[in-house]
C-alpha positions in Angstrom: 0.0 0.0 0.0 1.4 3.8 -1.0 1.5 6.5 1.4 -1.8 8.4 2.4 -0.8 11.6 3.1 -3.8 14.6 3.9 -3.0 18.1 3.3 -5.6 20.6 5.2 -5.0 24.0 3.1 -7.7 26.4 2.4 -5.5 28.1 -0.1 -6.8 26.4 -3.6 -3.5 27.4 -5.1 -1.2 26.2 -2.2 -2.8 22.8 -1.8 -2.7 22.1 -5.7 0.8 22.9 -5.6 1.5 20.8 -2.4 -0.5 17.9 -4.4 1.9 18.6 -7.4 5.0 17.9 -5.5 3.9 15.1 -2.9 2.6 12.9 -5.9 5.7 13.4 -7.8 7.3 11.8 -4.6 4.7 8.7 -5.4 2.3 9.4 -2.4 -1.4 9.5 -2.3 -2.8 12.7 -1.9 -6.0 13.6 -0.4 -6.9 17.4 0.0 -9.6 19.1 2.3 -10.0 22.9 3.0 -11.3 23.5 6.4 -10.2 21.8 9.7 -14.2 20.1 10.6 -13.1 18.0 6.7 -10.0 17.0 8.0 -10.9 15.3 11.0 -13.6 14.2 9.1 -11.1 12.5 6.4 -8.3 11.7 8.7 -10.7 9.7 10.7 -12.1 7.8 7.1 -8.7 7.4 5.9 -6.0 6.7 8.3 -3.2 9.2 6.7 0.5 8.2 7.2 1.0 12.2 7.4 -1.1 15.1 7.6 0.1 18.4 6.3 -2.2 20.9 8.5 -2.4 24.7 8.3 -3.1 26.5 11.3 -5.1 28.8 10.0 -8.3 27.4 8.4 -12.6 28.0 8.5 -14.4 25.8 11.4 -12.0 24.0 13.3 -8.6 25.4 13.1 -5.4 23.7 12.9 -4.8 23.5 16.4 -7.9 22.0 17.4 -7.2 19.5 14.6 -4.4 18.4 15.9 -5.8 18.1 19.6 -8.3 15.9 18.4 -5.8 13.6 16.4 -3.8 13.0 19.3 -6.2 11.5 21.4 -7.0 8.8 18.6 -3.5 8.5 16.4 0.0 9.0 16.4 -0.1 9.8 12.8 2.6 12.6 12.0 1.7 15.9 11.9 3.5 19.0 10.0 2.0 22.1 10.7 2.1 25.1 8.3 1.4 28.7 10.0 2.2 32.3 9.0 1.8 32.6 13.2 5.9 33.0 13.4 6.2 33.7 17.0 8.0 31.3 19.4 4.8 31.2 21.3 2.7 29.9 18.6 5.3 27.6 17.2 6.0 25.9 20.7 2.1 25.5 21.7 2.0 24.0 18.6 4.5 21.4 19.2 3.2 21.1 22.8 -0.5 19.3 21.6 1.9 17.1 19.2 2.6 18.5 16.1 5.8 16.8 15.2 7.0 19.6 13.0 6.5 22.8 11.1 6.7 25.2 8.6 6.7 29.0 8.2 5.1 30.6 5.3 5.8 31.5 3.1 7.7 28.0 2.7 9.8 26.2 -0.2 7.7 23.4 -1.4 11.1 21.6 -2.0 11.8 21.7 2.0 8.2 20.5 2.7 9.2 17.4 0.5 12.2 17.2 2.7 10.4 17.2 6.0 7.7 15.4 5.0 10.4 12.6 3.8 12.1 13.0 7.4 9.0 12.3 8.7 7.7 9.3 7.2 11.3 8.1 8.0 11.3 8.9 11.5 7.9 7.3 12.3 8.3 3.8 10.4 11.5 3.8 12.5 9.2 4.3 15.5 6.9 1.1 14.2 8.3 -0.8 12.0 5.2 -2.7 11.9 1.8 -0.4 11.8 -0.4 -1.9 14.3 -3.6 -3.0 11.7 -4.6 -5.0 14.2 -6.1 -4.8 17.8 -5.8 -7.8 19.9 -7.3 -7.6 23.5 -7.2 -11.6 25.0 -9.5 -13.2 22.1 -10.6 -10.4 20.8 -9.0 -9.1 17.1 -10.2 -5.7 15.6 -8.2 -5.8 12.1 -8.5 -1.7 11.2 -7.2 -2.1 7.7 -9.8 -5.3 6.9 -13.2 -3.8 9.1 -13.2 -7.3 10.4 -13.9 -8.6 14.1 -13.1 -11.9 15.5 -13.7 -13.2 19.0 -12.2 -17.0 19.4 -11.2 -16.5 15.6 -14.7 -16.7 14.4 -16.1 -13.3 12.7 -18.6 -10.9 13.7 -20.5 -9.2 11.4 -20.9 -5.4 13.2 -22.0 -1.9 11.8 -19.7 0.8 11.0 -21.0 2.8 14.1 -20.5 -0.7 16.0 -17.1 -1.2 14.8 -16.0 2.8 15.6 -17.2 2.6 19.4 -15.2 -1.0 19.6 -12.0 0.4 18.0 -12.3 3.3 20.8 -12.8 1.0 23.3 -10.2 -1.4 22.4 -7.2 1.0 21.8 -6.7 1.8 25.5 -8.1 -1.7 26.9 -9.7 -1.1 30.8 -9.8 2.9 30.8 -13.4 4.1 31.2 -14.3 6.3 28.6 -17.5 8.5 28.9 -20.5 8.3 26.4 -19.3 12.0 25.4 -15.7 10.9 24.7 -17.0 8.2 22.6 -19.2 10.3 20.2 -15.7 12.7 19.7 -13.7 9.6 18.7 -15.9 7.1 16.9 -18.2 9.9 15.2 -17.9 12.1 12.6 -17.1 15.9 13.9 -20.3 17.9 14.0 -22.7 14.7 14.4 -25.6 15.3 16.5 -25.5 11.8 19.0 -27.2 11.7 21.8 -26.2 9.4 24.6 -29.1 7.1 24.9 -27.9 6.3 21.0 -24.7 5.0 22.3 -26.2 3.0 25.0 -28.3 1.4 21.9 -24.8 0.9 20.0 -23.5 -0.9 23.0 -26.6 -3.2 23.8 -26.4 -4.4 19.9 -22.2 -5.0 20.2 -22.9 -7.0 23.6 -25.6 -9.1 21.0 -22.8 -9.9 18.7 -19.8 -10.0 21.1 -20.9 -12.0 24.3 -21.7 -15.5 25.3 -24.2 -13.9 27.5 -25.2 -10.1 26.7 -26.3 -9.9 30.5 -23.0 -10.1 31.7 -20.6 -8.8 30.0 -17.4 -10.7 29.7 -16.5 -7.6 27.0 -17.6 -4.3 26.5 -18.8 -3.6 30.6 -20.0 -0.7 31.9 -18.8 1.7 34.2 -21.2 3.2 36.7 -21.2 6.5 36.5 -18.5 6.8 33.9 -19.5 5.0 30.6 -18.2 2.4 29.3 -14.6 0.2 28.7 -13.5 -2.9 27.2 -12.4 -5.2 29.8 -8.4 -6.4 29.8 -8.1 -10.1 29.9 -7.3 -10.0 33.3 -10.3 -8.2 34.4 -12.9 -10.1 35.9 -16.2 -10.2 34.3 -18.6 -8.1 36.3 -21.8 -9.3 38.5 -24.6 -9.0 37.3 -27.0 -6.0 37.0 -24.7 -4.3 34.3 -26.5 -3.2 31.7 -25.9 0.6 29.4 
């Protein structure tokens, strides 16, 4: 598989140019021009890179960035006309990995993108396409589920709220933190509607959707996917 890289740029011009000289490098590219589409994407596409201005309509850079890093370690390269060493530091401090002052050399974005991509298949050799928590395997790249190595057919909503779930295996996350990972940025979810999601995975997932060996709930927290040393709970827990 090539290289996904997204590029967030509002400037028309400046994105086609940045598409020009990424693909001559033999990357994908994919290009959205406000920060609410680039979540959006990011989330639909798994990137290798993103290329995010700071400055853009509806979420801004920043905030981008904020949100990626609580679901991805994708790298980030930031492009800002903010030059101060302010900006440029609180930038790097929510986990940009790098960045670029316009106006900019296309040729030195190549370069740092290339450092980049180097730097973070160093970091993991092998992409991690597949969550395995005891008996449970979520393979990202395939949209598959297995529990015992038999499949389980589950929505796309279903399959979000799992991949949450499992990528930080007995942390509680709340009902609110699961609609900002697992749905699309501006969705209107209420909680009740993830409850519903979770009822439905507990049909598909457990021997006995009463008590859940799985997905368990945390009273008055929300909801976690249990480690494989974590006992199953009593009974009584229900979304």
């Amino acid at each position: 598989m090539g290289i996904r890289i997204l590029v967030a740029e509002d400037d028309p011009k400046q994105a086609q140019l940045l598409r020009i000289y990424l693909e001559r490098e033999g990357h994908g590219v994919t290009l959205v021009a406000d920060g609410t589409a680039a979540l959006a994407t990011a989330r639909a596409i798994r990137p290798h890179l993103v290329v995010l201005d700071i400055m853009m309509p509806g979420l801004d850079g920043l905030a981008v960035c904020r949100a990626l890093r609580m679901e991805s370690d994708v790298p980030v390269l930031f492009l800002t006309a903010r030059a101060t060493e302010s900006d440029l530091l609180r930038g790097l401090d929510i986990g940009a990995d790098d960045y670029l002052t316009k106006p900019y050399s296309p040729r030195e974005l190549v370069a740092r993108v290339r450092a980049l991509l180097r730097r973070s298949r160093a970091a993991a050799p092998s992409e991690p396409a597949v969550l395995t928590v005891g008996d449970l395997q979520i393979d990202l790249g395939r949209f598959e589920v297995r529990v015992d190595e038999q499949p389980i057919g589950l929505t796309a909503k279903e399959f979000n709220i799992l991949r949450v779930l499992a990528q930080r295996p007995g942390r509680a996350f709340t009902r609110s933190e699961i609609i900002d990972r697992a749905f699309d940025e501006g969705s209107e979810v209420l909680h009740r509607t993830i409850d519903a999601h979770v009822m439905n995975l507990r049909r598909k997932l457990e021997p006995d959707p009463s008590h859940p060996r799985y997905v368990q709930t945390v009273q008055g927290r929300g909801y976690r996917l249990a480690e494989p040393s974590c006992p199953n709970p009593g009974r009584g827990h229900r979304p």
